[in-house]
Residue, then its C-alpha position, 0 to 999 in steps of 0.5 A: x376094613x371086613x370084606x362081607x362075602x355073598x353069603x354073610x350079606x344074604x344074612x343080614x339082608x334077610x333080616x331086613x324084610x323084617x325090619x318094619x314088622x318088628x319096628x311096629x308100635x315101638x313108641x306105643x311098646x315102650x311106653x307100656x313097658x310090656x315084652x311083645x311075645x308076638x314080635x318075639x315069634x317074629x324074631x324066631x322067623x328071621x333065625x338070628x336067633x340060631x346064629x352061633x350054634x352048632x348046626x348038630x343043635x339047629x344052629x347055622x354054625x355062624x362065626x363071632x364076625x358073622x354073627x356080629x354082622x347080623x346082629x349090627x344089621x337087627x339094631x339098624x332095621x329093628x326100633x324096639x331096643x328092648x327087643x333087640x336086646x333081649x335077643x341078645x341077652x338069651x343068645x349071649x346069657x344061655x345060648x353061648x355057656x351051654x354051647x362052650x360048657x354044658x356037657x354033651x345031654x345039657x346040649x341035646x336037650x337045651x340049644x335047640x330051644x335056645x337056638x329056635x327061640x323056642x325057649x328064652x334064656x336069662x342069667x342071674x349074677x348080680x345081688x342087690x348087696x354087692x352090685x358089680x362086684x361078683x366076688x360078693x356073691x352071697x347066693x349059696x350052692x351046698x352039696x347034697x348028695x348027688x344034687x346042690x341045693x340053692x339059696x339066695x336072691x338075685x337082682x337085675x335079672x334082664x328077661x327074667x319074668x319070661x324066662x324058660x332057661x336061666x343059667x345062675x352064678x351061686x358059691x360052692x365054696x364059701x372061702x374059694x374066692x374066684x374059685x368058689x363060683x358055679x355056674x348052674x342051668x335051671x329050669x324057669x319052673x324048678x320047686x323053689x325058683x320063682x321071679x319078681x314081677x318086671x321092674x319099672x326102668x328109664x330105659x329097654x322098656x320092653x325087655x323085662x328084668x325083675x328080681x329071682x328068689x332061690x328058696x331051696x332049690x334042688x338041682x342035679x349035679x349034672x346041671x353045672x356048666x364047666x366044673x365045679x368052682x369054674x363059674x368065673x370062667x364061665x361068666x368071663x367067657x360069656x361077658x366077652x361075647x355079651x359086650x360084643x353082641x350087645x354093643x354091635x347092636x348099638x352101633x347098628x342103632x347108631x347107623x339109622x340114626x345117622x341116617x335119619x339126622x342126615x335126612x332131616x338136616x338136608x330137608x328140615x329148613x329154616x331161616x331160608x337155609x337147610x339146617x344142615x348147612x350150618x355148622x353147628x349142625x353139621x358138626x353134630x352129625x360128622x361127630x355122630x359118623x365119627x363116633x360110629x365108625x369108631x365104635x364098630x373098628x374097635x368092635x370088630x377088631x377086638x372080636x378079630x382078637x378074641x378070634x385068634x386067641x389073644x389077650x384082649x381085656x384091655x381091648x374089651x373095656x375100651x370097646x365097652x367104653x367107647x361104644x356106650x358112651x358113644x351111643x349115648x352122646x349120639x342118641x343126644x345129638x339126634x335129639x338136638x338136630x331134631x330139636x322140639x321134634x326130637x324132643x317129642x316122644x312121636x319121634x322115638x329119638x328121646x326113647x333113644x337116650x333113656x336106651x342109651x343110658x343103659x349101656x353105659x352101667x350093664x355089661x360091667x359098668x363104665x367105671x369099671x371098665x375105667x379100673x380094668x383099664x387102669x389096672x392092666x396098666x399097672x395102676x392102683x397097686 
């Protein structure tokens, strides 16, 4: 088990006091499927946003567990879980290449933006054609003299309609294979970049995705992250942090959901008994504890792992996996102990589900996850 010191507490207890501001009109947020650029000013206050960054870039120079930390306390204080996960899709997205690849003026110029909020970060990966399978890429980046010129469309683009920063996946190299790939930071605004409006979804209502259209767009060299025909490091190195900070965050919601089915169980009465005497219930809740604290140990382990160097694909998929489908399944419990009530859309309990449901397909689908697995364990050849 972490021991968190004074000053990693002090953190995440800071972040509490904002908790109810930022849980406000929830319910209603989500059924307007609307960002909240108010609560988004809110999110600035609290300084998540900074957490990773170097302090030379007005960041708070916070390490992955600490970070982590934090981030698990925003989805237990925080009920708007397309809020939260915005947060993290620019920390993670934007924030973490440019911080480990951008060069020393891409830095000057974009982290303190992405640090104070002040800018929100997007990446643009998927196609519509080849879905999970990045090796499909089909957006090309052709060489112009000392500029590449882009083209091509990408989909599921997570804050993508409130964007400033989005840092895009194109081929380089049309023959490269994994070493045709660059990654590219481009301003929202660029000639030739535009976004789709947001796309209607089940769930994370309130964080926009839309479609992104690349129509000839010029971009200086000196905006690759990393080198040229190193975009898949990039975007391994970026999707290890995305898994541990968006996940992190779920078992922070799985934390307050736990507390509120014990709460309800202990004072919801029927047939002259509280529910939670009754073992059907009672089982629903224990699993709920068991699945949490079994998501966040793989969590915070794998992240202990990356830490120190370690191999940890394997470790990755496994806590992508159980974490996600852990959410989901507890998300449903809720909404059972709850009952009718849980059923109602008052309660955010089945805004909980449709959320969940989410997790189990970005990030690297489940099935995926499923095959990363299997290969590592010398399957499938």
């Amino acid at each position: 088990m972490i021991r968190w010191n004074a000053d990693q507490t002090a953190l995440r207890e800071g972040l509490a006091r904002f908790g109810d501001d930022l849980s406000a009109g929830h319910i209603e947020g989500d059924e307007q499927a609307a960002f909240s650029h108010d609560k988004w000013r809110l999110i600035q206050k609290t300084g998540i946003l900074s957490l990773p960054f170097d302090e030379r870039y007005g960041g708070l120079g916070q390490s992955l567990l600490t970070t982590m930390y934090v981030l698990e306390g925003l989805g237990q204080t925080c009920r708007d879980g397309g809020l939260n996960f915005s947060v993290t899709t620019s920390i993670a997205s934007t924030g973490v290449p440019l911080q480990a690849f951008g060069s020393p003026a891409l830095k000057e110029t974009y982290l303190p933006r992405i640090a104070s909020g002040d800018a929100i970060g997007a990446h643009a990966i998927t196609e519509s054609e080849g879905g999970s399978d990045a090796m499909q890429m089909r957006t090309r980046a052709v060489r112009d003299g000392d500029d590449f010129i882009l083209t091509g469309a990408k989909t599921f683009v997570s804050n993508g309609p409130v964007a400033d920063v989005i840092v895009v996946y194109a081929r380089t190299h049309p023959q490269g294979g994994a070493l045709g790939v660059t990654a590219f930071l481009l301003d929202a605004d660029m000639p030739g970049l535009t976004t789709g409006n947001p796309i209607k979804k089940m769930g994370l209502r309130t964080s926009p995705l839309s479609e992104l259209f690349l129509d000839g767009v010029r971009v200086p060299k000196n905006r690759v992250l990393g080198r040229v025909g190193g975009g898949f490091m990039v975007l391994d190195h970026v999707m290890k942090r995305e898994i541990l900070y968006s996940f992190i965050v779920n078992t922070g919601e799985m934390q307050h959901r736990l507390a509120r089915c014990l709460d309800y169980a202990k004072t919801r009465v029927s047939f002259g008994k509280p529910i939670g005497s009754y073992q059907s219930v009672a089982n629903k809740i224990v699993d709920t504890k068991i699945r949490l604290e079994t998501a966040r140990k793989w969590l915070y382990d794998t992240a202990q792992r990356l830490e120190a160097g370690d191999n940890v694909t394997v470790d990755m998929a496994i806590a992508k996996l159980l974490t996600s489908e852990s959410n989901l399944a507890t998300s449903l419990a809720a909404v059972q102990v709850f009952g009718g009530n849980g059923y109602m859309s008052e309660y955010g309990l089945e805004k909980d589900v449709r959320n969940a449901v989410a997790g189990t397909i970005y990030s690297g689908s489940n099935e995926i996850q499923y095959n990363r697995i299997a290969a590592m364990l010398g399957l499938g050849k």
